[in-house]
C-alpha positions as CSV (number, residue, x, y, z in Angstrom):
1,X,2.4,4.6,4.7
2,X,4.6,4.8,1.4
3,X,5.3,8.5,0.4
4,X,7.0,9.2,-2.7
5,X,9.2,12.4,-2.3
6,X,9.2,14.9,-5.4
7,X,12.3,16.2,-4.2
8,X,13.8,12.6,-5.8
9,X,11.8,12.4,-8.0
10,X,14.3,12.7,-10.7
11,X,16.8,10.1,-8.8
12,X,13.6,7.7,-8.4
13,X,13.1,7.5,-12.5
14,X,16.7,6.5,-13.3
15,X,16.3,3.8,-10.2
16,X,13.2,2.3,-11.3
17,X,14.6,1.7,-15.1
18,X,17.2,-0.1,-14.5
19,X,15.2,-2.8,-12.1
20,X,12.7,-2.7,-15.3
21,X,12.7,-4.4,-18.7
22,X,11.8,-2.2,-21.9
23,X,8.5,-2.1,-22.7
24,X,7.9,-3.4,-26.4
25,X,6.3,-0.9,-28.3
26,X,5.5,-3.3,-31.3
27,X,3.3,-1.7,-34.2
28,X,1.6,-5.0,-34.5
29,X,0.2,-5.5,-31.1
30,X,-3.4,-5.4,-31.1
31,X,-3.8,-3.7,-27.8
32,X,-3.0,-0.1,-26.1
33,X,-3.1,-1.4,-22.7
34,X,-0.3,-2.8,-20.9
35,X,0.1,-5.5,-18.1
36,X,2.9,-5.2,-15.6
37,X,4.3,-9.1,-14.5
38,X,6.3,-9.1,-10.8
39,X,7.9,-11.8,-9.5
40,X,8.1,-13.5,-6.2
41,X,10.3,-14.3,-3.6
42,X,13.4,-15.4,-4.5
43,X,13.0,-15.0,-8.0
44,X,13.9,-12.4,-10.6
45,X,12.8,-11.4,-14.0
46,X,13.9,-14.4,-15.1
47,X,11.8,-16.6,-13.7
48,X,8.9,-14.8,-15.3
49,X,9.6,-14.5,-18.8
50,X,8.2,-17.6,-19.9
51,X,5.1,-16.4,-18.1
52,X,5.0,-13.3,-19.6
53,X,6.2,-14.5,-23.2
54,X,2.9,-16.1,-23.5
55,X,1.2,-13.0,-22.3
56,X,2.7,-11.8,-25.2
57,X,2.1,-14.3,-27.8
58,X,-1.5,-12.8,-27.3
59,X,-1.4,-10.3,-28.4
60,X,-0.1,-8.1,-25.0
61,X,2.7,-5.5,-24.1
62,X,3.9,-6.9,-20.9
63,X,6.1,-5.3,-18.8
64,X,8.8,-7.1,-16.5
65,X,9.0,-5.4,-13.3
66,X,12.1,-7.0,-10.7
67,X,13.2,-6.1,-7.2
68,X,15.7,-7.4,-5.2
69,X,13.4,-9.4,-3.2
70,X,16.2,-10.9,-0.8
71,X,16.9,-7.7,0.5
72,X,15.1,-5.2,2.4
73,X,11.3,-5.2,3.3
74,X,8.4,-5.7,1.5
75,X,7.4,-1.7,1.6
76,X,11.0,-0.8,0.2
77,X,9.3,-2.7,-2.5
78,X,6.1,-1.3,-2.7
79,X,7.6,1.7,-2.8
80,X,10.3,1.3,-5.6
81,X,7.1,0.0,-7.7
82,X,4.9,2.3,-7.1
83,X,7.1,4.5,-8.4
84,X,7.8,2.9,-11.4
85,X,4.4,2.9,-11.9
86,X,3.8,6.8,-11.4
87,X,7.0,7.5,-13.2
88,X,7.3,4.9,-16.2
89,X,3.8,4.0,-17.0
90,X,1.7,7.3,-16.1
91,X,1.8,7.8,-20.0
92,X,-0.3,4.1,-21.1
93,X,-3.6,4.4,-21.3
94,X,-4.5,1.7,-19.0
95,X,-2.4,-1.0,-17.2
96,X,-3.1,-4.3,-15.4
97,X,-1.1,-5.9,-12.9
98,X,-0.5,-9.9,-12.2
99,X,1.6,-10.7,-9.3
100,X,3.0,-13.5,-7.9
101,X,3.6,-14.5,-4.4
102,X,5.8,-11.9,-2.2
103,X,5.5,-9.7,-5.4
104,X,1.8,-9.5,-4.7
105,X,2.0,-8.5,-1.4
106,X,4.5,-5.4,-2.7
107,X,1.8,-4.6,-5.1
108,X,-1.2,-4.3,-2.9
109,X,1.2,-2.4,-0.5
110,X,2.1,-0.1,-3.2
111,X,-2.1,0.3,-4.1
112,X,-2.7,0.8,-0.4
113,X,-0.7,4.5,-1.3
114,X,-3.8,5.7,-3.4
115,X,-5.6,4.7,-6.4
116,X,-3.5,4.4,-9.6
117,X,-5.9,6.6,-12.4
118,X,-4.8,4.2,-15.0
119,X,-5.2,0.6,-13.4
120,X,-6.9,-1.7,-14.3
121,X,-7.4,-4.9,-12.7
122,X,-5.4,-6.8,-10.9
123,X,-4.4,-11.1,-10.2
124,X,-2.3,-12.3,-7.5
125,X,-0.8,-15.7,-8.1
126,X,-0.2,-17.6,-5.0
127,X,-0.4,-14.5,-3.1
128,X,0.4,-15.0,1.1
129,X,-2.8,-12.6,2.2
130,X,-2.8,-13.8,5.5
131,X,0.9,-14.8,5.8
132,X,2.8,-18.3,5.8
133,X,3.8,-20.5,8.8
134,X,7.2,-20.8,6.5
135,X,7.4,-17.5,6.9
136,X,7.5,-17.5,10.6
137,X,9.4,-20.2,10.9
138,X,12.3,-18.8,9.2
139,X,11.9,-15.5,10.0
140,X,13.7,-16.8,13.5
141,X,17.0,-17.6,11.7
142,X,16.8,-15.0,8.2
143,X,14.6,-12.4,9.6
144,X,17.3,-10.0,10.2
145,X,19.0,-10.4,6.7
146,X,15.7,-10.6,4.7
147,X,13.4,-8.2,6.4
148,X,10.7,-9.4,3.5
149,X,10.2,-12.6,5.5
150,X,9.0,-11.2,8.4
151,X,7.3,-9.4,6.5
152,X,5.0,-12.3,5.5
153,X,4.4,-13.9,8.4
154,X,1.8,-15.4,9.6
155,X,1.3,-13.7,13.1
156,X,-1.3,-10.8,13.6
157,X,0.9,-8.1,13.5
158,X,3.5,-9.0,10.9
159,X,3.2,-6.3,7.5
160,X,1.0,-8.5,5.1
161,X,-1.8,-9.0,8.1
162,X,-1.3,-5.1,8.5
163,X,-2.6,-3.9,5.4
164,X,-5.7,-2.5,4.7
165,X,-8.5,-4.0,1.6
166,X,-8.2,-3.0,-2.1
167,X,-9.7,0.0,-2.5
168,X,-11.5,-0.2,-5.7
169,X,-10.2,-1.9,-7.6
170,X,-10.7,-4.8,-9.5
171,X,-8.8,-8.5,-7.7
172,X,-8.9,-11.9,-8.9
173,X,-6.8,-14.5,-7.0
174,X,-5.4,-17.7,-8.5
175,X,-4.1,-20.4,-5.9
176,X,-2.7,-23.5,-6.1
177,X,-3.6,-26.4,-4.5
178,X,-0.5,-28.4,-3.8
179,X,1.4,-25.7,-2.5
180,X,3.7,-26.1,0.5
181,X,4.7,-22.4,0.9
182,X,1.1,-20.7,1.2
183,X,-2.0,-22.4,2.1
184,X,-5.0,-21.8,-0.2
185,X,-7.0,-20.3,2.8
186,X,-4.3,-17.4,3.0
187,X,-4.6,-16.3,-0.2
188,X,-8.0,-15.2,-0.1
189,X,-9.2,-11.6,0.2
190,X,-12.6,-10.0,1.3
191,X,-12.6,-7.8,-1.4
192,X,-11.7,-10.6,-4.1
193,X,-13.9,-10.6,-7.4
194,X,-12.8,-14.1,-8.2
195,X,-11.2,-16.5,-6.8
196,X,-10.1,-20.4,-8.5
197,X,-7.6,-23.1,-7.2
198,X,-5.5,-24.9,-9.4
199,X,-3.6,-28.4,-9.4
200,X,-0.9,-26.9,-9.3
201,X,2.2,-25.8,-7.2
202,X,3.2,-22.5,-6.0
203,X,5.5,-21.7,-8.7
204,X,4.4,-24.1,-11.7
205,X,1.1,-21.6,-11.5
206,X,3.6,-19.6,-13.8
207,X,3.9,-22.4,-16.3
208,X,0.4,-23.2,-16.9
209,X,-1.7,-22.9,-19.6
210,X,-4.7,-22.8,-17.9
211,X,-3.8,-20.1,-15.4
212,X,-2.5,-17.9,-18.0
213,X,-6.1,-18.6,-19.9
214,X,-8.1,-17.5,-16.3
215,X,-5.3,-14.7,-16.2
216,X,-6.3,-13.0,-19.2
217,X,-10.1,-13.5,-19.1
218,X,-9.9,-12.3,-16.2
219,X,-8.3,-8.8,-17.6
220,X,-11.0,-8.9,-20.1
221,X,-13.5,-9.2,-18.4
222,X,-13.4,-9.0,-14.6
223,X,-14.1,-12.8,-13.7
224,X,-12.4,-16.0,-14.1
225,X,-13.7,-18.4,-16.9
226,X,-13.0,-21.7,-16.6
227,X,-11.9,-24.0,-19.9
């Protein structure tokens, strides 16, 4: 279980901003909602401006959201987000999260706290629901200096297989089918609304057009719509 002690709460606001990039308040966006981007494994905010650029372009506020995902365990990052959630955004009217890879598995872990009153829905790009055989492969050699590994591997009892189902709220799952790190049968979800596979490769899913087209109507409109 991640708790969120009041006690620091004041500490935990000045931690999550500075792992956070400012949220555009732009006079000419056409929308009062908000969607919060978090990267993978291995990444950083970097790696998802591009994405989230285009997210943008449409007409979005998009917030950054980066963890040091390298270090610590997955629900050290669940926890740092969800209270960056509860402390930054509790003021937006409504906010949507897309997720990819590891950074999925911190968000659903963060969700599995209690429901958010402002969320919307939710997409997890490439997201490792079930685990990776990479995963437990290396988690015999880096396992004790990147706790997040073990964290998603494939064996019953690692963290990721641990977790319980969204709890209402509204998933959609994009997967791609060339990917090496997470098979497309692990990134399904019970509770999924929607669910497409791409040709595509785990991290190019951030470059393409047409996932960031299934991304949005998704958003919109709780399913995926195909070109």
């Amino acid at each position: 279980m991640i708790t969120v002690d009041p006690r620091r709460r004041q500490d935990s606001r000045l931690s999550v901003f500075v792992i956070a990039e400012p949220l555009p308040q732009s006079p000419t966006c056409a929308r009062d909602e908000v969607i919060v981007a978090v990267h993978g494994f291995a990444g950083k905010r970097l790696w998802m401006r591009p994405f989230c650029a285009r997210l943008r372009s449409r007409g979005w506020r998009v917030a950054n959201w980066g963890y040091s995902s390298l270090r610590g365990t997955i629900a050290e990052h669940a926890r740092k987000f969800r209270q960056y959630v509860a402390f930054s955004l509790s003021g937006e009217r409504r906010i949507h999260i897309v997720a990819h890879s590891m950074g999925a598995i911190a968000v659903r872990a963060a969700l599995a706290v209690g429901p958010v009153a402002n969320l919307g829905r939710v997409v997890l790009l490439a997201p490792p629901n079930h685990g990776t055989p990479v995963a437990r492969a290396a988690e015999r050699i880096l396992g004790g200096v990147c706790g997040g590994i073990a964290d998603l591997s494939d064996r019953p009892d690692s963290f990721v297989n641990r977790l319980p189902a969204f709890s209402s709220v509204d998933v959609g799952i994009l997967a791609a089918k060339y990917d090496v790190l997470v098979p497309v049968a692990s990134t399904h979800l019970h509770d999924e609304q929607g669910h497409v596979v791409l040709r595509a490769s785990h991290n190019s899913l951030l470059f393409s057009r047409t996932a960031i087209n299934l991304v949005l109507a998704f958003l919109e409109t709780g399913r995926f719509e195909r070109e």
